[in-house]
C-alpha atoms as an extended CHARMM CRD file, in Angstrom:
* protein
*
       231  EXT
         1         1  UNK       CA            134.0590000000      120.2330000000      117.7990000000  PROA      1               0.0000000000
         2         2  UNK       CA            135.9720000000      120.0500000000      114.2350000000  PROA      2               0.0000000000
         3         3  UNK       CA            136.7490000000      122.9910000000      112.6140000000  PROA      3               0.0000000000
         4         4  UNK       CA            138.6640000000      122.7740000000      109.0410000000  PROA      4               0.0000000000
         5         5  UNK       CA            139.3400000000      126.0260000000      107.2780000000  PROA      5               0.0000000000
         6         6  UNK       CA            140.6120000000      126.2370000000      103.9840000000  PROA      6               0.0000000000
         7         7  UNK       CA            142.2900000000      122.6920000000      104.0960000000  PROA      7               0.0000000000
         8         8  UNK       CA            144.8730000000      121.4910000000      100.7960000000  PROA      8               0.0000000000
         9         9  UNK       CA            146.8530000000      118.4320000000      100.5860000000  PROA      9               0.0000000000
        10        10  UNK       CA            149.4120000000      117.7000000000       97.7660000000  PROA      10              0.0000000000
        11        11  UNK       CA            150.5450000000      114.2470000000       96.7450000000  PROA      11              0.0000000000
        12        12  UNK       CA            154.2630000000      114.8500000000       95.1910000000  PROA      12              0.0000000000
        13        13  UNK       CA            152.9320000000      117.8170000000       92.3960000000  PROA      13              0.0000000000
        14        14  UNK       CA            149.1610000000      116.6700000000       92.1660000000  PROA      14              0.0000000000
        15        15  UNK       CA            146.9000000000      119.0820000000       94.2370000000  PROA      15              0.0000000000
        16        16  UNK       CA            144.3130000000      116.3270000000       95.8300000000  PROA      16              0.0000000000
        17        17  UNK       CA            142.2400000000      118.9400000000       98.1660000000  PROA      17              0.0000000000
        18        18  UNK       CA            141.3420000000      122.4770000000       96.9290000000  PROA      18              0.0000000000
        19        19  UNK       CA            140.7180000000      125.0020000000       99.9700000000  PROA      19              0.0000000000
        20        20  UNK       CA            138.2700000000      122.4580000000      101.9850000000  PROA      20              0.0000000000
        21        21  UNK       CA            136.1800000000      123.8570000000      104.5400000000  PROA      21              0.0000000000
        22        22  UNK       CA            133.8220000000      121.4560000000      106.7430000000  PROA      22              0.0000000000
        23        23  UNK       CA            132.4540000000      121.7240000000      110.3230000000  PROA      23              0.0000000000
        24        24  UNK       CA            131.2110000000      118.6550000000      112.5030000000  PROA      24              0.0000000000
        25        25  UNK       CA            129.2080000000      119.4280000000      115.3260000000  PROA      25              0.0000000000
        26        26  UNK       CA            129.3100000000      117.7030000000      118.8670000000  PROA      26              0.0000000000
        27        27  UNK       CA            126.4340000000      115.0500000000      119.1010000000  PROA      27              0.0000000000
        28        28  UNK       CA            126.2500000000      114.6440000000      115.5990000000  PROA      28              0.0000000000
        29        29  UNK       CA            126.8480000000      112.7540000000      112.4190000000  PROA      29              0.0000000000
        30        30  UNK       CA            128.6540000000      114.9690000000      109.5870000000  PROA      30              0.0000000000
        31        31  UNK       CA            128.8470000000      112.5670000000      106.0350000000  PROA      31              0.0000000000
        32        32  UNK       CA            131.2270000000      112.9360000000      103.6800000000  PROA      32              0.0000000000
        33        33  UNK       CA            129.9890000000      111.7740000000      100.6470000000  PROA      33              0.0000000000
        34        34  UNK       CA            131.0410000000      111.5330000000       96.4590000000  PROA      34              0.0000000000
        35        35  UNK       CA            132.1310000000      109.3370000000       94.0700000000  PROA      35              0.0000000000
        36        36  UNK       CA            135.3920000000      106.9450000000       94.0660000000  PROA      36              0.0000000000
        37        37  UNK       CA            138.2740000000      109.3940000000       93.6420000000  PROA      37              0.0000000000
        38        38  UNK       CA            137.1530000000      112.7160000000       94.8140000000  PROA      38              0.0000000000
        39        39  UNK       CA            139.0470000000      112.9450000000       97.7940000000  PROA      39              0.0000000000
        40        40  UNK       CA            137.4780000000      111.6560000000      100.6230000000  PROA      40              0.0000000000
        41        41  UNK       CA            139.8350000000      109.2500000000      101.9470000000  PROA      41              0.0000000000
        42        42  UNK       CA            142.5660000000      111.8550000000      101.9480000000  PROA      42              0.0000000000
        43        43  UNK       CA            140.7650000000      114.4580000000      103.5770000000  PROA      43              0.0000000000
        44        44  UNK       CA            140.3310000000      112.3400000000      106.5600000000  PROA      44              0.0000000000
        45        45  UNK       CA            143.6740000000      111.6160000000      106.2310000000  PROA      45              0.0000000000
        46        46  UNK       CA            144.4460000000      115.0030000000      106.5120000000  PROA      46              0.0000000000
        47        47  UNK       CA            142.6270000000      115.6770000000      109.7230000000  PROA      47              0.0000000000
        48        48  UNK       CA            143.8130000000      112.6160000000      111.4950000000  PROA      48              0.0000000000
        49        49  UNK       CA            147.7690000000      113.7160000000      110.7080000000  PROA      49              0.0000000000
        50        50  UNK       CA            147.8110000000      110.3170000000      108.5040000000  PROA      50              0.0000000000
        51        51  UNK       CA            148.9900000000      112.5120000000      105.5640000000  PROA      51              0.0000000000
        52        52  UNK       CA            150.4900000000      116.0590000000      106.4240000000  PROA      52              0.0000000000
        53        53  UNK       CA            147.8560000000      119.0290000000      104.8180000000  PROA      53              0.0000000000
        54        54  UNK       CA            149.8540000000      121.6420000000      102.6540000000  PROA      54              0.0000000000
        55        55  UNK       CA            147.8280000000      124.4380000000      104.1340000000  PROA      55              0.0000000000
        56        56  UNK       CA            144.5880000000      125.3720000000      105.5820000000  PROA      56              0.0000000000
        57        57  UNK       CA            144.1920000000      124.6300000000      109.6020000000  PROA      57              0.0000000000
        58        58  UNK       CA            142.5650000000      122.2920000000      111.5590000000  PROA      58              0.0000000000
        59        59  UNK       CA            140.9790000000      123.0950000000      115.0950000000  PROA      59              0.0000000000
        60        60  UNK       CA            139.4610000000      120.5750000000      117.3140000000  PROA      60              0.0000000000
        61        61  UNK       CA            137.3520000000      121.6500000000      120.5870000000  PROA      61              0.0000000000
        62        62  UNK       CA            138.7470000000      125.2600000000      119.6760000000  PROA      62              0.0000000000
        63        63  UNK       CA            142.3240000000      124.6830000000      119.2990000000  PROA      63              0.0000000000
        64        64  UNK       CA            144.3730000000      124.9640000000      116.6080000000  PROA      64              0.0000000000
        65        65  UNK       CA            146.0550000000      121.5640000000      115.6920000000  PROA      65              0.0000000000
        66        66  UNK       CA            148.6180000000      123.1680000000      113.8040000000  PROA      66              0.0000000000
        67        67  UNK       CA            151.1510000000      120.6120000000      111.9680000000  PROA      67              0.0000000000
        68        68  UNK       CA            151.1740000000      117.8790000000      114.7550000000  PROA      68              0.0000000000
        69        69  UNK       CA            151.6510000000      114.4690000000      113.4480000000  PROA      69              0.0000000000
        70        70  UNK       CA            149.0240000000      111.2600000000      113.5880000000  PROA      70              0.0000000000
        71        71  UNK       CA            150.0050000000      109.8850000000      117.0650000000  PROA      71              0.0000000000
        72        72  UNK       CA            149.7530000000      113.5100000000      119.1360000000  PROA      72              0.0000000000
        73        73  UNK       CA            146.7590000000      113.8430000000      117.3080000000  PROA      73              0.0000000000
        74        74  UNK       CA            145.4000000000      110.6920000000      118.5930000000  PROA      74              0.0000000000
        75        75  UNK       CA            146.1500000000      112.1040000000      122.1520000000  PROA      75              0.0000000000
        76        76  UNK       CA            144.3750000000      115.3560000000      121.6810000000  PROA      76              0.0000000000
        77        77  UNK       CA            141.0930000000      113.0000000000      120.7860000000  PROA      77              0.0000000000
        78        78  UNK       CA            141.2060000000      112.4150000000      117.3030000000  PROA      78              0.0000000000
        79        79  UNK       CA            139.7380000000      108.2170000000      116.7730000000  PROA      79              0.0000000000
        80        80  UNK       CA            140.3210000000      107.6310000000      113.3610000000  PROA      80              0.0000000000
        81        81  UNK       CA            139.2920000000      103.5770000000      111.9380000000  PROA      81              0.0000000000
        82        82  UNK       CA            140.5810000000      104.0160000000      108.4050000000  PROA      82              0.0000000000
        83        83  UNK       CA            139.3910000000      102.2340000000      105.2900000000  PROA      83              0.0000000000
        84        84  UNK       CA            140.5030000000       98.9680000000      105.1640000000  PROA      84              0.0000000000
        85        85  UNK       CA            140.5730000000       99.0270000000      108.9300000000  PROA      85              0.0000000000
        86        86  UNK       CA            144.6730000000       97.9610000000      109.1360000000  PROA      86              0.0000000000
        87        87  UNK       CA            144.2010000000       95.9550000000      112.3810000000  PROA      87              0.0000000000
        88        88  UNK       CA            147.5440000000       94.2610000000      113.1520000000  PROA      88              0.0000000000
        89        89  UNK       CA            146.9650000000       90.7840000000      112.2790000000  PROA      89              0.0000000000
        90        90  UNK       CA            149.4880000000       88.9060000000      114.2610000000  PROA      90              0.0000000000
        91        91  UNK       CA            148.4240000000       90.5960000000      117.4630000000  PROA      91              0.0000000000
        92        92  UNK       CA            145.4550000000       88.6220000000      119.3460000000  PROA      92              0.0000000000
        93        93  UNK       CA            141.8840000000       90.8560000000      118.9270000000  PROA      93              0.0000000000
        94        94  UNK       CA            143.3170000000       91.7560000000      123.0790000000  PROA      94              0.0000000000
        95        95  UNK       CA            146.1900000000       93.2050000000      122.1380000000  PROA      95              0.0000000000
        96        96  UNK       CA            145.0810000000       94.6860000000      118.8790000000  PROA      96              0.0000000000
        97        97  UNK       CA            142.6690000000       96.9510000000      121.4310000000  PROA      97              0.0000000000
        98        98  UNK       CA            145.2040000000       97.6340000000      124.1020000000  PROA      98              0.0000000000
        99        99  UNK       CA            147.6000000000       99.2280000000      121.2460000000  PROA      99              0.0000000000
       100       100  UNK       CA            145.0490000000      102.2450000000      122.2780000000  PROA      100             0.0000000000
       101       101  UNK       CA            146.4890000000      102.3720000000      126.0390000000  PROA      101             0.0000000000
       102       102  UNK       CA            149.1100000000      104.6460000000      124.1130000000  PROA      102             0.0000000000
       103       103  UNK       CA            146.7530000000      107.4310000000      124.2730000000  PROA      103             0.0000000000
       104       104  UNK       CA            145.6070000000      107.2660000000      127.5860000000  PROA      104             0.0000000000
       105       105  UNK       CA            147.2040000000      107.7680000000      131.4190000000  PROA      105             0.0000000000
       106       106  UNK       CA            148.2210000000      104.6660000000      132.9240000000  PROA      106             0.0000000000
       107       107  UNK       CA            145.6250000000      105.0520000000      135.0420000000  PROA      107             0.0000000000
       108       108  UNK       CA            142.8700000000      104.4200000000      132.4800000000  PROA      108             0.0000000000
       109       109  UNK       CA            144.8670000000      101.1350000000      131.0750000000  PROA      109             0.0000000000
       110       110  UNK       CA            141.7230000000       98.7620000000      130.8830000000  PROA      110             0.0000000000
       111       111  UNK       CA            139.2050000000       98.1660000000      128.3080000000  PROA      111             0.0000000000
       112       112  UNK       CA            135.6280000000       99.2300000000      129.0370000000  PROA      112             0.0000000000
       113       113  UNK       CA            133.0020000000       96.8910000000      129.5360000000  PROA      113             0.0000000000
       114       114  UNK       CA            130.9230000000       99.1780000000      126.9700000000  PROA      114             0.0000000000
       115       115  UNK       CA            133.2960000000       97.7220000000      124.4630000000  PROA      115             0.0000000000
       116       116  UNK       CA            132.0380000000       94.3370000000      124.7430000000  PROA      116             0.0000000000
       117       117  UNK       CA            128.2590000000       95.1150000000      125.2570000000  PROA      117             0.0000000000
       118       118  UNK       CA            128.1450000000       96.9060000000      122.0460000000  PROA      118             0.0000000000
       119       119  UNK       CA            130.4680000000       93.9650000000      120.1670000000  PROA      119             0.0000000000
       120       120  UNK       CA            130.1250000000       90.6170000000      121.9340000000  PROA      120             0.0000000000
       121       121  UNK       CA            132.0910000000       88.9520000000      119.5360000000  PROA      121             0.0000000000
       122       122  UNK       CA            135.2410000000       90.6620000000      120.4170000000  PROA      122             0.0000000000
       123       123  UNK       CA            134.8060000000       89.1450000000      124.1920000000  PROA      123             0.0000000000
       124       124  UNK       CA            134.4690000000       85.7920000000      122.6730000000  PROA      124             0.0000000000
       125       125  UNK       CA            137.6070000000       86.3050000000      120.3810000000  PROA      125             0.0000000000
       126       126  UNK       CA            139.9170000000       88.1090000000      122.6940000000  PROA      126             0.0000000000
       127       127  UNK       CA            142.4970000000       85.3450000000      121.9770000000  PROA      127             0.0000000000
       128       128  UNK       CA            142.3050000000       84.6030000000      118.8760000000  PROA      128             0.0000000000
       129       129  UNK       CA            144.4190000000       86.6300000000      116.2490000000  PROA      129             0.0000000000
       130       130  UNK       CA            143.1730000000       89.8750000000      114.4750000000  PROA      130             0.0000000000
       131       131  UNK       CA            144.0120000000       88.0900000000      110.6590000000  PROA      131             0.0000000000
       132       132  UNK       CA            142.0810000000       85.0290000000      111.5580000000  PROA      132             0.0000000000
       133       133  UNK       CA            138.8130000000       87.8240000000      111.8930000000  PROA      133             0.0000000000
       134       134  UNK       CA            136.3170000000       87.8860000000      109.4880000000  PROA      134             0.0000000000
       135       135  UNK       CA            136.0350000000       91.2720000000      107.8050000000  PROA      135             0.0000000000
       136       136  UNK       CA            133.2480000000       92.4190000000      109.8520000000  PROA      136             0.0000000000
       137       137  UNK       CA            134.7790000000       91.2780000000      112.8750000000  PROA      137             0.0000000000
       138       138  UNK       CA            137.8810000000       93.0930000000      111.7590000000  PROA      138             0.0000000000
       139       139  UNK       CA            135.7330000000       96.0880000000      111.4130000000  PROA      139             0.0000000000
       140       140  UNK       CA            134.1990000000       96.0840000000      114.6220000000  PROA      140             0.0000000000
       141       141  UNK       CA            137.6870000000       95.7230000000      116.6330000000  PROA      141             0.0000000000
       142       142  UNK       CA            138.9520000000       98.8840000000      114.2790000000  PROA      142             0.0000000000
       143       143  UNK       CA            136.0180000000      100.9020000000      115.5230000000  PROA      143             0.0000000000
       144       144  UNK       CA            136.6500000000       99.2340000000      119.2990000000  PROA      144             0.0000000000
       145       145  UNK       CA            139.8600000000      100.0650000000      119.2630000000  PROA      145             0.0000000000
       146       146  UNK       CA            139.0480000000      103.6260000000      118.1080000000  PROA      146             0.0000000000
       147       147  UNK       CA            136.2470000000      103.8020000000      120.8530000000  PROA      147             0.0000000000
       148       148  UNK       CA            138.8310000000      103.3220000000      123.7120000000  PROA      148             0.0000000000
       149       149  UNK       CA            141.2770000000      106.4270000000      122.9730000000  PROA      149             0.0000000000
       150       150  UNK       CA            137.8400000000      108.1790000000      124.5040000000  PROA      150             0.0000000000
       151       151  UNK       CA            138.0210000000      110.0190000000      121.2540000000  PROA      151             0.0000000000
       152       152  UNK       CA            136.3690000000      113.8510000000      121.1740000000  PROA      152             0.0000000000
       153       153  UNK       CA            136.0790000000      113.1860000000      116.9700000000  PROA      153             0.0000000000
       154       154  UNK       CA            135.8180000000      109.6990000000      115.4240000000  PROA      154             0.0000000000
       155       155  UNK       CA            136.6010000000      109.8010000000      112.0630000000  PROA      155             0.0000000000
       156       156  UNK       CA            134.9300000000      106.4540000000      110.2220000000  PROA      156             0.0000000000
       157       157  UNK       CA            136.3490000000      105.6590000000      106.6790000000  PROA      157             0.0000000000
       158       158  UNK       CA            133.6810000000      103.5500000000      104.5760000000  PROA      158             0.0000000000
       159       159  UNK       CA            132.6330000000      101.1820000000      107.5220000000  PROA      159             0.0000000000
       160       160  UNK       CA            130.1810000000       99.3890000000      105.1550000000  PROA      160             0.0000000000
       161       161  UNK       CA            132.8460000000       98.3210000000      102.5920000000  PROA      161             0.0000000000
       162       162  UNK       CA            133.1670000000       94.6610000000      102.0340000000  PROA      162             0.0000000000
       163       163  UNK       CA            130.5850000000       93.9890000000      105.3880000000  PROA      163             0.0000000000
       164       164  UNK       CA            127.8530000000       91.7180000000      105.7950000000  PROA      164             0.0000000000
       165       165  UNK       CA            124.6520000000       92.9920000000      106.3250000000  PROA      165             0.0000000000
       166       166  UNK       CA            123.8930000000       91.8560000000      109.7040000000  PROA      166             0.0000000000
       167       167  UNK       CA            127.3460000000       93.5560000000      110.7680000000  PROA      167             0.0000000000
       168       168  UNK       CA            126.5670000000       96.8310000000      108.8600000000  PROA      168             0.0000000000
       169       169  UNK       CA            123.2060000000       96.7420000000      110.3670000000  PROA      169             0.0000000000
       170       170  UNK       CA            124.9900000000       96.5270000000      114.3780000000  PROA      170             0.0000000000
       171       171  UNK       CA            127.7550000000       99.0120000000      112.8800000000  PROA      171             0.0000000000
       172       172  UNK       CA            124.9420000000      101.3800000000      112.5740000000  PROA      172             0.0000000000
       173       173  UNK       CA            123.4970000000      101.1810000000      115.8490000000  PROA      173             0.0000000000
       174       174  UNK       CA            126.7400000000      101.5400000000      117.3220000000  PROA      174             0.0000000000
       175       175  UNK       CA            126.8830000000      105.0590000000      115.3130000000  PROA      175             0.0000000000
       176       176  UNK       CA            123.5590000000      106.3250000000      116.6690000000  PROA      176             0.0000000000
       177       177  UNK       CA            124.5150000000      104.9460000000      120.4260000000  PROA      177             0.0000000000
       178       178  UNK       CA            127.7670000000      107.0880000000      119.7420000000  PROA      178             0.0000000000
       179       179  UNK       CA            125.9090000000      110.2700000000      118.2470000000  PROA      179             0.0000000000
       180       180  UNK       CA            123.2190000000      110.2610000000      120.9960000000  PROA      180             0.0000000000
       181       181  UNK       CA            125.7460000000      109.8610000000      124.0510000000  PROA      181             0.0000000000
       182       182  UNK       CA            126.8660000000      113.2140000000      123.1280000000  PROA      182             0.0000000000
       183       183  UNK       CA            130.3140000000      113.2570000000      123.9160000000  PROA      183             0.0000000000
       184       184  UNK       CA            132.0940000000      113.1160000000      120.4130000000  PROA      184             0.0000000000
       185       185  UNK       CA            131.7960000000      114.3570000000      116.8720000000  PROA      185             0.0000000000
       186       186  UNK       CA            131.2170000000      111.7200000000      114.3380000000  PROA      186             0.0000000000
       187       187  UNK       CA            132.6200000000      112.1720000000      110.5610000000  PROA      187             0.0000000000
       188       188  UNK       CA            131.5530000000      109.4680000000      108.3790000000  PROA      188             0.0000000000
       189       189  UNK       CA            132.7780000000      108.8790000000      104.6260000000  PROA      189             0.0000000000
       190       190  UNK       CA            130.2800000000      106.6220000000      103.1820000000  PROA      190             0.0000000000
       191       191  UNK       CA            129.0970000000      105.4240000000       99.5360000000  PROA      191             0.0000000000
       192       192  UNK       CA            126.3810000000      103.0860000000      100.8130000000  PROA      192             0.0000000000
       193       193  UNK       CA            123.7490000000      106.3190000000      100.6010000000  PROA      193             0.0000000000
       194       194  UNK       CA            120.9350000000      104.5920000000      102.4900000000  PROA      194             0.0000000000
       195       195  UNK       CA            122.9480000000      103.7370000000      105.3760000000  PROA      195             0.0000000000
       196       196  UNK       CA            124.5130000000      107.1780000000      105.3300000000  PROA      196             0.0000000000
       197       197  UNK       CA            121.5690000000      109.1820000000      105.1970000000  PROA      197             0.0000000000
       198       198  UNK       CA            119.6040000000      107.4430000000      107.5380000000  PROA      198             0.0000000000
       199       199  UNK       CA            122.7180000000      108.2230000000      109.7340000000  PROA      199             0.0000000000
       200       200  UNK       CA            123.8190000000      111.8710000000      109.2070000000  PROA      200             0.0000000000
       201       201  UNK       CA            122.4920000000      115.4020000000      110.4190000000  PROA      201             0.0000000000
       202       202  UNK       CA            124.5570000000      117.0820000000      108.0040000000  PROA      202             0.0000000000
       203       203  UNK       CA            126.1500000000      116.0850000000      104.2500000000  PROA      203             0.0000000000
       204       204  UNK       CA            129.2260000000      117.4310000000      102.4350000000  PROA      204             0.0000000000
       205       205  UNK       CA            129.2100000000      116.1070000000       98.7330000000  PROA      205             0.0000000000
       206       206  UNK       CA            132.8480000000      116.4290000000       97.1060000000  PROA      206             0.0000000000
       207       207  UNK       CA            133.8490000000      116.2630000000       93.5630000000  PROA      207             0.0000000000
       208       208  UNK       CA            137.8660000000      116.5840000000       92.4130000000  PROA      208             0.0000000000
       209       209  UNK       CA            139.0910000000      117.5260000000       95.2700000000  PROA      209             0.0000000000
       210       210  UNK       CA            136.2310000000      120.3770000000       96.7190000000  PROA      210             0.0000000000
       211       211  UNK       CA            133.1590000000      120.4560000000       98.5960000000  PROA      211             0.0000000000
       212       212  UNK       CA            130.5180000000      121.3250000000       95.6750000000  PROA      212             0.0000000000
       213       213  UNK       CA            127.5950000000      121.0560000000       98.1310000000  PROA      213             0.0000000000
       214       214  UNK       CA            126.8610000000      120.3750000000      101.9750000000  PROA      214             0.0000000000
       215       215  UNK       CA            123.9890000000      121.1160000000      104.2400000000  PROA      215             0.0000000000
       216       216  UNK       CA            121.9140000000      119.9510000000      107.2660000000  PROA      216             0.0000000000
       217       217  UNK       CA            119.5050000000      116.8150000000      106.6100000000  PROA      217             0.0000000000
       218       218  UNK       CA            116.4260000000      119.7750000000      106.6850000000  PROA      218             0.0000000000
       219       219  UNK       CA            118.2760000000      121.6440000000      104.0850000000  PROA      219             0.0000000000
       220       220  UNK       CA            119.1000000000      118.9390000000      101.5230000000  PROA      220             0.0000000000
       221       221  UNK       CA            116.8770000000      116.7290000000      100.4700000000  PROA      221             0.0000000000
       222       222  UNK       CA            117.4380000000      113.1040000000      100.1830000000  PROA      222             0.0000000000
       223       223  UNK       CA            116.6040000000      113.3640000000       96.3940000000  PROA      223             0.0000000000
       224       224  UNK       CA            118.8600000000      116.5230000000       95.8940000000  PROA      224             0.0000000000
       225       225  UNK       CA            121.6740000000      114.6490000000       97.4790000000  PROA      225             0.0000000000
       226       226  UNK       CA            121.2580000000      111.4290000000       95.2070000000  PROA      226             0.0000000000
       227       227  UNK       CA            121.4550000000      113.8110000000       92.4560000000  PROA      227             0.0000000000
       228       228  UNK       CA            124.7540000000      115.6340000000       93.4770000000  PROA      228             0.0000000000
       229       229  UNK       CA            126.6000000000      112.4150000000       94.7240000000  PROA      229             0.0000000000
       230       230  UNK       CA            125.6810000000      110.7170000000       91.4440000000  PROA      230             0.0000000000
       231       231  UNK       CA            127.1070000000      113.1300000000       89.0520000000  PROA      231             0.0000000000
């Protein structure tokens, strides 16, 4: 589904990404994984238009992406909930999900019932304002609104951060209901390692910038993973 070939990115005249290359497979989980610093957050930053690359192509579903920017991206299928989530907090948790409806035909204006079965609290709070959420809460109307764009690659950046347990426990099912409908790509960036690996078919460990290491779950182990995320 997400093919990335030789990906850099430049902040100003720092080099941040060094030739990346990464594929994420349909009906799957592909981790991006790596210490604070390393590049991570740009890289998906880089795929969802967020931050324009300075070389290297993107191709999602088989076509090139070329240079477009973060909102035609969006409407090509790319669901990115960055870290941090940026929800809009003056807008009610309502309208923070219909700000989606900009990438989808009138016709499919409405928010899916799906939505609420897998986050009931969002039904109960439709009114109430996105800043009044909880971070959690916050979380699950980032990944919500994400969900209804109908996305063909959901990019999640550190859904864990700051989270309770009991929210990073549903956050996880809601991953592995996503995976194993089949329908999307999933790239997770994620430095809570047991949640991640229990997650992911496939790893990419980055250090300054590169990929040093990546595999399928069969070809690294969990403890040769620990070892190359720690150093």
């Amino acid at each position: 589904m997400l093919d990335v070939k030789d990906l850099t990115l430049h902040y100003g005249q720092s080099q941040i990404l060094n030739g990346i290359d990464l594929q994420a497979a349909q009906g799957q989980v592909t981790c991006i994984m790596g210490t604070n610093g390393v590049g991570k957050t740009s890289l998906l930053k880089a795929i969802s238009g967020t931050h324009m690359r300075s070389g290297g192509t993107v191709a999602l579903d088989g076509e090139d992406l070329g240079r477009m920017p973060a909102h035609m991206l969006a409407r090509k299928g790319i669901g990115y909930v960055p870290q941090g989530r940026m929800i809009f907090p003056l807008l009610t948790v309502e309208e923070n999900m219909e700000t989606a409806f900009a990438c989808l035909p009138r016709a499919e204006h409405h928010i899916p019932d799906e939505i609420y079965e897998l986050f009931p609290i969002l039904k109960d709070f439709l009114h109430r304002r996105g800043g009044d959420l909880s971070g959690g809460q916050q979380q699950q109307l980032a990944i919500a609104r994400a969900m209804i764009t109908k996305p063909k690659l959901l990019l999640l950046d550190e859904p864990t951060e700051g989270i309770q347990p009991n929210i990073i426990q549903q956050i996880g099912r809601v991953i592995e209901y996503l995976r194993d409908r089949g329908d999307m790509a999933i790239v997770l960036v994620e430095q809570y390692f047991e949640f991640a690996y229990a997650l992911a078919d496939s790893f990419y460990v980055m250090r300054r910038g590169a990929v040093t290491a990546s595999g399928s779950k069969a070809e690294l182990s969990k403890a040769a993973l620990m070892a190359e995320v720690s150093v």
